[in-house]
N, C-alpha and C positions, 0 to 999 in steps of 0.2 A: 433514475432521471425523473423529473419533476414532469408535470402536464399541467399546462390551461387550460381550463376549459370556461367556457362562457355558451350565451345564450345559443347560439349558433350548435352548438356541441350536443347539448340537451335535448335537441330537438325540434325547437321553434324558431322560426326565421324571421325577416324583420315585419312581415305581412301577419304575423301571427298565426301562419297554417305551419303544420309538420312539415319539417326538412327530411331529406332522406339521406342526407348526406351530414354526417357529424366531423365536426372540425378540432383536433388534437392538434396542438401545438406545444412542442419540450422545449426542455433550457439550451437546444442546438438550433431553434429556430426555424427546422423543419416541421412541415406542418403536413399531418398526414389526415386523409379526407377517406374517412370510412364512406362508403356508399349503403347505406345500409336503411332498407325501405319497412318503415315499421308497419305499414300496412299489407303487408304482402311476404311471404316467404322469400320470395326470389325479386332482385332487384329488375325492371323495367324503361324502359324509356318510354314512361306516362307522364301524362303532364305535371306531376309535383316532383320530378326528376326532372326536367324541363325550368320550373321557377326555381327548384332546391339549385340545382347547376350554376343557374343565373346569377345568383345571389353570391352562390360560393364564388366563382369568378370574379365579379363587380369587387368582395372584400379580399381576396387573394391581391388583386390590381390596388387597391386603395390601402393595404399593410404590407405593403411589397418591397419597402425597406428595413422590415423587420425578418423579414423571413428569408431562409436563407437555400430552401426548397422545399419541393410537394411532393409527396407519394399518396397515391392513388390506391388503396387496398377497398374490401367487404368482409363486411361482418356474416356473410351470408357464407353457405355450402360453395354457393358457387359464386365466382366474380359477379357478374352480369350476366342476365338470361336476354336480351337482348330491346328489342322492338317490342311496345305494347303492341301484339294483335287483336288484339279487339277493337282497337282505334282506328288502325291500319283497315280491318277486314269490313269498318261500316263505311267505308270511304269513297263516294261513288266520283262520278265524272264533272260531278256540280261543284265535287270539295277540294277542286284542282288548287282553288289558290288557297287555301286554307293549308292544303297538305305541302305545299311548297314553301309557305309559312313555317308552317312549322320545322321542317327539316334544317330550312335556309337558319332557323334560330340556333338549333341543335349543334350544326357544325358552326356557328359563328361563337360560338361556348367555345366548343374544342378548340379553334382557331386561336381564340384570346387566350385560352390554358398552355398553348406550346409555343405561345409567341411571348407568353410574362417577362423573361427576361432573368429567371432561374429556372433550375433545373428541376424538371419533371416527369418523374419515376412511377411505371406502373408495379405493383406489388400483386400479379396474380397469384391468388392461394386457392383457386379453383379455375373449376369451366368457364372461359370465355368464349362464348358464343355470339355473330352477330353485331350487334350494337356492343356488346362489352369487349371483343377485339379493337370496335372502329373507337373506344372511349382509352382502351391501350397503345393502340397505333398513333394517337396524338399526345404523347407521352415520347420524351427523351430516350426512354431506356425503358427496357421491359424485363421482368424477371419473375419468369414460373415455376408452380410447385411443381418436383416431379415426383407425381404420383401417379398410380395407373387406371385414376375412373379419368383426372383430368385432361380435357381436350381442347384446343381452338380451332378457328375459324368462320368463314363467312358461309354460312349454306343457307343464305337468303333463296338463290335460285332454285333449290328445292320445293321453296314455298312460292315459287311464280315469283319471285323480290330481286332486288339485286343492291349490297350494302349502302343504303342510302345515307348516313351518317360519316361516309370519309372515306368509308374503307375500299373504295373501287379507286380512287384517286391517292390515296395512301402507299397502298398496296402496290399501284405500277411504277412510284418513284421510288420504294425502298427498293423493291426486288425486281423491278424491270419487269416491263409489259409480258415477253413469254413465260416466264415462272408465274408471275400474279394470276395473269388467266386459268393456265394450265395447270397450278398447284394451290389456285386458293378460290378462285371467282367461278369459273365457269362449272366446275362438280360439286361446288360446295362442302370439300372435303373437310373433315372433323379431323384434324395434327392432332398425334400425344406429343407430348413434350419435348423429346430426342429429335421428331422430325420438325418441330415447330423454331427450333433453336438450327438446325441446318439449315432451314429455306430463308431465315433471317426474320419470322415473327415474333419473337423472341432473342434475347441477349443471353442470359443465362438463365441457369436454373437452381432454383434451393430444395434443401432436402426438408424442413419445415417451416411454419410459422416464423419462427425465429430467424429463420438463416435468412429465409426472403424479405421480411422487414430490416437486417442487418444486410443485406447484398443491397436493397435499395439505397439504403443511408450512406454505405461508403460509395455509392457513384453518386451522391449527389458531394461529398466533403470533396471526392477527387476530381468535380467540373463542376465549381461553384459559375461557371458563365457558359452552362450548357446552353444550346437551340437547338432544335430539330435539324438533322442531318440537311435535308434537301433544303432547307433554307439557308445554309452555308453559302457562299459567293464562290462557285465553281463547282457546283455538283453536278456528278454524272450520273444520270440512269442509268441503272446497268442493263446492259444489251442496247443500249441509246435509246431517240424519241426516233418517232416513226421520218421524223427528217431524215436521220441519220442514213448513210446509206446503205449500210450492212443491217438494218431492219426493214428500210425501206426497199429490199429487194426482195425481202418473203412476205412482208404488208399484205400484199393483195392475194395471198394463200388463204389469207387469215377465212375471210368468211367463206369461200369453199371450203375447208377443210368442217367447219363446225356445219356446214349444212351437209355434208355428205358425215360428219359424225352423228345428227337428228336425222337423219337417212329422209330430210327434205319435211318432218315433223313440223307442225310450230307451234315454236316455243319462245316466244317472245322474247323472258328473261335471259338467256344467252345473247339474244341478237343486240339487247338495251345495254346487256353490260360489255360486250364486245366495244357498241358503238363509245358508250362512256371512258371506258379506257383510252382506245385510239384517240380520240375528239382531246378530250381530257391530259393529257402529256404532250397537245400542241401549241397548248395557253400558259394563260400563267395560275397557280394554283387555285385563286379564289374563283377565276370566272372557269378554272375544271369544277371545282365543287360545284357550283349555279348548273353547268352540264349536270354533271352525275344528279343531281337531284332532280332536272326538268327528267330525265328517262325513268328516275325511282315515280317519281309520280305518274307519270303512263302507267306504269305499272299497278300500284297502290289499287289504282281508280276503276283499272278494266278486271273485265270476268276473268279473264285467264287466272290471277293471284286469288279471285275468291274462291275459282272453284281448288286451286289446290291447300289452300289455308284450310277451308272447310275441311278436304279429305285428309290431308297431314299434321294437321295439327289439332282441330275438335271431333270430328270422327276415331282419330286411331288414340288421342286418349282417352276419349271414351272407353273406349274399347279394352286397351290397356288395361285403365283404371276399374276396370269389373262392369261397365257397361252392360253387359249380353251376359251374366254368371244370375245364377241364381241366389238369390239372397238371404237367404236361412242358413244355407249349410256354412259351417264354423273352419277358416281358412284349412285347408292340410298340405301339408309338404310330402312329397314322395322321396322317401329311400334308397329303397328296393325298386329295381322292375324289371319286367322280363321282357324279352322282346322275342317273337316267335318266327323267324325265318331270319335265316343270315346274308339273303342278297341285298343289292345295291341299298335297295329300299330301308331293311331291318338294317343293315350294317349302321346305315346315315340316322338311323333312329337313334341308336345305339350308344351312336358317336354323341348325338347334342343334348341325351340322358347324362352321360357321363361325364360330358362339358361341363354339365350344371351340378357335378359332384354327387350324384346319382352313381350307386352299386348297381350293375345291372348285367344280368342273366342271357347270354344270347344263343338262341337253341336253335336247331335245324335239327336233320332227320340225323346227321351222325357228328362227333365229333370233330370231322377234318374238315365237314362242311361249313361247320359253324365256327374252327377255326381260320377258313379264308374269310368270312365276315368280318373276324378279328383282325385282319391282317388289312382289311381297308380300314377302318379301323387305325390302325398304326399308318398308315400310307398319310392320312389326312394329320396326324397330330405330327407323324416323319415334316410334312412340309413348315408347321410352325415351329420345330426344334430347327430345324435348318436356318429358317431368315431369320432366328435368333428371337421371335417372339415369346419364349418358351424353355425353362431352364431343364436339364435332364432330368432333375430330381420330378419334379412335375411334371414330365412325360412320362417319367415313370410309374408314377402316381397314378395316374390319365388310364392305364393301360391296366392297369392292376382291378382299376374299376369295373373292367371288362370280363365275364368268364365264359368263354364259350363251351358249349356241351350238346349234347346229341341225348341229355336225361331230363324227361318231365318234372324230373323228384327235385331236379336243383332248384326249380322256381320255387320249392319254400320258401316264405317269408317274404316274397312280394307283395307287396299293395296295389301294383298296378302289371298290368299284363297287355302288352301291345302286339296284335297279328299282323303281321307283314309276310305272308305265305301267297301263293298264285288264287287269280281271281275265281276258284272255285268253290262253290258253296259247301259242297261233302267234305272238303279238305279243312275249307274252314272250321266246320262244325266238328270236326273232331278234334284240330288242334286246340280248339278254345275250350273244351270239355275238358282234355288232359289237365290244362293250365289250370282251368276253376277248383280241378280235385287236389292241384298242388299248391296254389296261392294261397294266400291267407285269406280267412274265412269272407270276411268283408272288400277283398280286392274287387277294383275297377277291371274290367273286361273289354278290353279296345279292338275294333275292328281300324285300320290301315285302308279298307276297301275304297276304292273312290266312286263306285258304281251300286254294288249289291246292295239291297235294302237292311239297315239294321236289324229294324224289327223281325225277318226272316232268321238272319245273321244269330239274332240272341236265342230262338227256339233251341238251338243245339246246345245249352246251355242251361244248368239247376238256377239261375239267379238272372232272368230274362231285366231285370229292375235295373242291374249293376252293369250293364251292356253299354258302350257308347260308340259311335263313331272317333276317330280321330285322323282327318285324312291331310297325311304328310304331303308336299309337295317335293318334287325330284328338282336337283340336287337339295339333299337336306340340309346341309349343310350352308349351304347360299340363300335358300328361300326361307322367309321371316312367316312364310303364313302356315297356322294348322287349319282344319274346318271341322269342327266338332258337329256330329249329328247324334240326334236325339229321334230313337226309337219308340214306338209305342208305348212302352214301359219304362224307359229310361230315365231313372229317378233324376230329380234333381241334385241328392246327393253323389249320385257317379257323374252328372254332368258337371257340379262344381268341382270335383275333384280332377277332371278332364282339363279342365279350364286354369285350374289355377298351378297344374305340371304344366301344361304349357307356358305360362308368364313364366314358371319358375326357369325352365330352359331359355327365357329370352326370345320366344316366340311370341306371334298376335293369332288370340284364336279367333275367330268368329264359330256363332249358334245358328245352324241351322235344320230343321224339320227333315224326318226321314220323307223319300221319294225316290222314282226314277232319279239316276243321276246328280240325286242333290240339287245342290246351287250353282256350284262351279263347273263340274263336269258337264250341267246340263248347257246350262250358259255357254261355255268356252265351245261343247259342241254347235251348238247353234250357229256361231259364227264361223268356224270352218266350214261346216257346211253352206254356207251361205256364198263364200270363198270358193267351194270349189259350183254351186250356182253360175254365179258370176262365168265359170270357166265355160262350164254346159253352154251360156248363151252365147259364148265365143271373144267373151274379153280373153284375149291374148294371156296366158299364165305370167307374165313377167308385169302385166299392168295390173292382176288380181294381185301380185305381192307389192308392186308398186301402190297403190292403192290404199291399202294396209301400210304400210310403214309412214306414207305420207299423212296418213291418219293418227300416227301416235302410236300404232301396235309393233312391237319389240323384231317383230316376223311377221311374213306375210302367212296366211292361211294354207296355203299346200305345202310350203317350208313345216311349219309346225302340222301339219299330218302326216308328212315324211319324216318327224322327229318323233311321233307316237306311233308310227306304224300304223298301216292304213287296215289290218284288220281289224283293231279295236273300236273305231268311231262307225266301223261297218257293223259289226255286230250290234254293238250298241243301238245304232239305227233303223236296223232292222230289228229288232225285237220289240224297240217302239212303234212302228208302225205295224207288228204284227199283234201289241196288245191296242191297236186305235188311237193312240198317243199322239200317232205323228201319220201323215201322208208319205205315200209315194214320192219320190222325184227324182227329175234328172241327174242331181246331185249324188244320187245312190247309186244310180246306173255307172256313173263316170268310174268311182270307188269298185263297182263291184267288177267294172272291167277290168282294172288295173290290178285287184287282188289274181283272177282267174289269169293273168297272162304272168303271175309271179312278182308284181313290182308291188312286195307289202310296203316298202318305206326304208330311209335310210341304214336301220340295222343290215337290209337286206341287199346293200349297195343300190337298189333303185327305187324309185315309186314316181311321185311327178318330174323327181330329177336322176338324173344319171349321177350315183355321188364317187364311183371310183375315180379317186387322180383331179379332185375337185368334184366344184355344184354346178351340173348343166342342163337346163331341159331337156325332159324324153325328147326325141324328135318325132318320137311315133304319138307323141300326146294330140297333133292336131287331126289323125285320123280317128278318134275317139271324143274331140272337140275341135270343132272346125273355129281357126281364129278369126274375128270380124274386131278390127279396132275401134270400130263405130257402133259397135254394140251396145252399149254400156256407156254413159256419159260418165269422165269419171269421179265429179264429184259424187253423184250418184250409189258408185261403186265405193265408196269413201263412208256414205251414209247410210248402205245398206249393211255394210260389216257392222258399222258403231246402232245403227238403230235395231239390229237384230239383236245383240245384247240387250240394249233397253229395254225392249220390246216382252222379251223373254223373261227379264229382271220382273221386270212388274207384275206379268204371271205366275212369280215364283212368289211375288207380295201374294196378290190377292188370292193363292192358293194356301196361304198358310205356312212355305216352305221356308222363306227370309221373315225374321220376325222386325228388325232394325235395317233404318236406313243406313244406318253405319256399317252393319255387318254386309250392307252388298256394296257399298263404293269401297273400302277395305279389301272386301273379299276380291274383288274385280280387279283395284290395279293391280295389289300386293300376289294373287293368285294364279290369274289368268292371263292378264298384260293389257288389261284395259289401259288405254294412252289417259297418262299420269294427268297432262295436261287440263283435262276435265272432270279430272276430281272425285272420278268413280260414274258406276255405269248410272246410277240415280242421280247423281250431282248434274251428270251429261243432260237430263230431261231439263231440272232447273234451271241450270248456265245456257241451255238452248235458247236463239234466238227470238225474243218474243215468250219465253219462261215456257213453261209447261202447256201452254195454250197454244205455242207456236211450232214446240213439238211435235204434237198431235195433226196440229195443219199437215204439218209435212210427212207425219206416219200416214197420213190417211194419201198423200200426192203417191207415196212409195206403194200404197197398199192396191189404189189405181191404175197402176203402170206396172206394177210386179209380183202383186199377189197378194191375199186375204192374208198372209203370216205378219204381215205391216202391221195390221188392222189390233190395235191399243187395248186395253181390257178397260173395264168399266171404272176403275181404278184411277188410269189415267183420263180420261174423258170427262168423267163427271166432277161438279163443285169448281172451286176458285183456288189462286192461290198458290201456295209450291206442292209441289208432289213429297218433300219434307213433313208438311205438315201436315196436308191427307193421313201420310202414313204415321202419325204422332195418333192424327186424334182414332183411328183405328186400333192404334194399341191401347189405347186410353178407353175405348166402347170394351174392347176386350177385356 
């Protein structure tokens, strides 16, 4: 088949700036519209995607007797990566009509692309994410590659967003307001293929290149007078509009259910795209689109969207991308590794070693022992052969990876050796000694510990240099974060190789300084204790979890110390105040009662709650805390959880122990359950009202009313400006 190509094709459009979009036209009259952005890796909706779009439209409209339809492909990895954030993230509350401008331009493209008057085919051959779904969704027929990195949909609400380019008004006429919400808008979930063609965001699917450029072309030869479904004369929403009365009878479910799903959180983008929906399916298309974009722009313009852009999308590629690794040592990959202990912990190491095609070694004190490790191990790969994610041949594969043993001698020929044994130092130092004698000469030497100090940690060890922290969080398998510590000796060549088995497993690690309790453990204690404070002064325990939840946090603080068990934050806290670390307080009193009458925490069926046959408060907890619901104002109680984090975070800068701002707003949401919504515990000071200055006002109100622990380090107090940047130019004096 012959091609035309002309100016438009080459690259230059009629303004004489680069197009991004190239125009192929064959001897069938179809014209197919690479999107393909030469200034950039991945295609965007920036502004020369904005004039390149424009222009393609305008000449589509004006040769529209010549053509006989359009498919829509990229020349790129991926379809379309979505929305410029950078444009979006500098966009304050001044650039309201600017941003409504633009959007209102964006979908009035789309609009005129599905209304030409031929049929118009998307040809995904990658990831549509975002804006490259809402550029597909305005498209007649869709048809993806199915391959297994390729994914779609809308996870704008991730990023504080919600589809600003169509796809919230799209989405609820193809598939009907409760699917749209529930399986595309509201979780932002990422479809592969199979599930993106059942829920109806997609039509079919080709097995390559070819097949989806020929699957496009015969649905345009077989609806040469295609339109867009909903704009047919008689379309029905499926499940109807909120008129209807069979919707209009569970409607008013709608927003209780999503507030008691954010357990009373706020989180704006849920509530913008709920409202855009509903509002949106009661007009007529164009003045839903004008809705959906006045809500995208609320959004766009306020803090909430910056501060999680900042933490999800330039923080954690940072971070990702080598951020926090040291930068000499020469990439390595791990082969081999051993992992020394086979419970819950070593098992789930074991597991996401060998995910990542990783041989790996897993030892305990005997063989039976280290084969029940194995055998969770199999439980966790058993549930992905089951829902069919997962062929036998590669479970079998999966599992062969695995060899459990009760012999030092098997870890020959590891590179890497990871301890997951109980939190004893003696026990440590011997099982890391065995390992050093059996690994390969050069292997990394991983501590699991989330408490004991490395540098202690590596003494027991001929190679104190090759020592690192690596501390997993539970379940392994579910959480995305390591925390890599660096001990006094700890080369940078063990830390980059710490670093970079982590990415290779598909983890985010952050770098943090050896100390008490690290970063996390220390932090995360902080605010439990603070939680169970709160309880000392007689906030009621259901308003101290109240409190916590309505703030963003996952659990409330006595819920999550009845899930760690109340002797370990006891110990822990007592050892710090008996090295001067930490004060006395009530807070300790409460814990060390409740250890002494037997209630450690939910392993133990009780602690703050009663958990046999369900969750229900001690009842004996208010003779140990008398409750006064006027104790405690509760926003108060709200901003003393989140500013005790802060608080603490910044102690951990200016002591040396967080070297990046990245590494503690990562570390905090992905870690500990700092609420997503602000962007990490540092982002929190920034995004605070009145920036970082206004912070401090109110660290110092908390620190008059509740205690010197408020009271800021010199860190935050002194100079101008963001607490971002402080900590920039401190690592830069460094």
């Amino acid at each position: 088949m012959s091609t035309s190509t002309d100016s438009t094709s080459t690259g230059s459009t009629s303004t004489g700036t680069t197009s991004t979009i190239r125009w192929e036209q064959g001897d069938d009259g179809v014209v197919v519209l690479v999107l393909d952005d030469p200034s950039a890796s991945a295609n965007t909706m920036n502004a020369a995607y904005v004039r390149s779009m424009g222009e393609t439209v305008a000449r589509l409209e004006a040769e529209k007797d010549s053509i006989t339809g359009v498919v829509l492909t990229s020349a790129k990895k991926t379809f379309f990566a979505g929305g410029n954030l950078d444009d979006l993230f500098r966009a304050t509350r001044d650039d309201r009509a600017q941003v409504l401008a633009m959007v209102t331009e964006v979908k009035s493209q789309l609009r005129r692309l599905e209304t030409l008057g031929k049929p118009v085919v998307a040809a995904i051959g990658g990831t549509a994410l975002g804006g490259g779904l809402e550029i597909a969704l305005a498209c007649h027929h869709r048809v993806l590659l199915d391959a297994p990195k390729v994914k779609v949909g809308l996870p704008e609400v991730t990023l504080g967003l919600l589809p600003g380019g169509g796809g919230v008004v799209r989405t609820t006429r193809l598939l009907g307001l409760t699917t749209a919400l529930m399986e595309v808008l509201l979780q932002g979930q990422q479809h592969r293929p199979e599930k993106a063609l059942k829920l109806g965001l997609v039509d079919e699917l080709a097995s390559d290149a070819d097949d989806l450029l020929a699957k496009a072309k015969a649905f345009i030869a077989a609806n040469p007078e295609s339109t867009q479904r909903f704009d047919v004369k008689g379309w029905k929403v499926p499940g109807g509009t909120p008129s209807s009365p069979s919707l209009a009878q569970i409607l008013p479910s709608f927003p209780a259910n999503l507030k008691k799903q954010l357990k009373g959180a706020d989180y704006p983008a849920p509530h913008h795209i709920m409202c855009a929906a509903v509002e949106g399916l009661q007009v007529d298309l164009d003045t839903a689109l004008l809705i959906e974009g006045r809500w995208f722009v609320d959004l766009v313009t306020g803090q909430n969207s910056k501060n999680m852009i900042q933490a999800f999308w330039y923080d954690l590629n940072s971070i990702n991308g080598g951020g926090s690794r040291p930068q000499g040592p020469a990439p390595a990959t791990t082969t081999k590794a051993g992992v020394l202990g086979a419970g819950m912990m070593g098992a789930g190491i074991a597991h996401a070693l060998a995910k990542a095609g990783v041989e790996v070694v897993l030892k305990d004190v005997s063989f039976e022992a280290a084969q029940k490790g194995k055998d969770h191990v199999a439980s966790l790969v058993g549930k992905q052969l089951s829902r069919g994610r997962m062929t036998q041949e590669a479970h079998d594969a999966f599992l062969a990876r695995v060899t459990p043993t009760g012999d030092a001698a098997d870890l020959a020929g590891c590179d890497l050796v990871i301890e997951a044994v109980f939190e004893d130092p003696a026990l440590k130092h011997r099982v890391l000694s065995e390992a050093e004698a059996a690994a390969l000469p050069d292997a990394v030497i991983a501590s699991n510990t989330s408490t004991l100090p490395i540098t202690s940690l590596a003494e027991g060890v001929s190679r104190p240099d090759a020592v690192v922290g690596m501390h997993f969080f539970s379940p392994v398998d579910k959480m995305p974060l390591v925390e890599l510590i660096v001990g006094e000796r700890t080369s940078d060549e063990a830390l980059a190789k710490a670093y970079d088995v982590v990415r290779q497993i598909g983890k985010t690690p952050i770098v943090v300084r050896d100390s008490r309790g690290f970063f996390t453990s220390r932090v995360f204690g902080t605010m439990v204790m603070e939680g169970v404070r709160l309880l000392s002064e007689g906030l009621p325990p259901m308003s101290v979890e109240r409190a916590a939840e309505q703030a963003g946090f996952p659990a409330g603080p006595l819920t999550l110390l009845d899930e760690v068990t109340l002797t370990l934050p006891l110990k822990i806290s007592e050892a710090a105040v008996a090295a001067g670390e930490q004060q006395q307080s009530p807070a300790l009193d409460v814990l060390r009662s409740l250890v002494d009458q037997g209630r450690t925490g939910k392993s133990a069926g009780k602690g703050f709650f009663d958990w046999e046959g369900g969750k229900r408060v001690w009842p004996g907890l208010a003779d140990i805390a008398t409750p006064d619901p006027d104790a405690v104002p509760f926003r108060d109680a709200q901003e003393r959880l989140l500013f005790s984090m802060a608080v603490e975070t910044a102690r951990c800068v200016e002591e040396g122990v967080l070297r990046t701002v990245e590494d503690a707003n990562i570390g905090s949401v992905m870690g500990i359950g700092f609420p997503p919504p602000y962007g990490g515990v540092l982002q929190y000071v920034d995004g605070y009202p009145g920036g970082r200055a206004g912070f401090v006002a109110r660290a110092d109100e908390l620190a008059e009313q509740y205690g010197d622990r408020f009271r800021v380090p010199a860190l935050l107090r002194d100079g101008t400006g963001t607490l971002r940047d402080a900590i920039a130019s401190l690592a830069l004096a460094a």
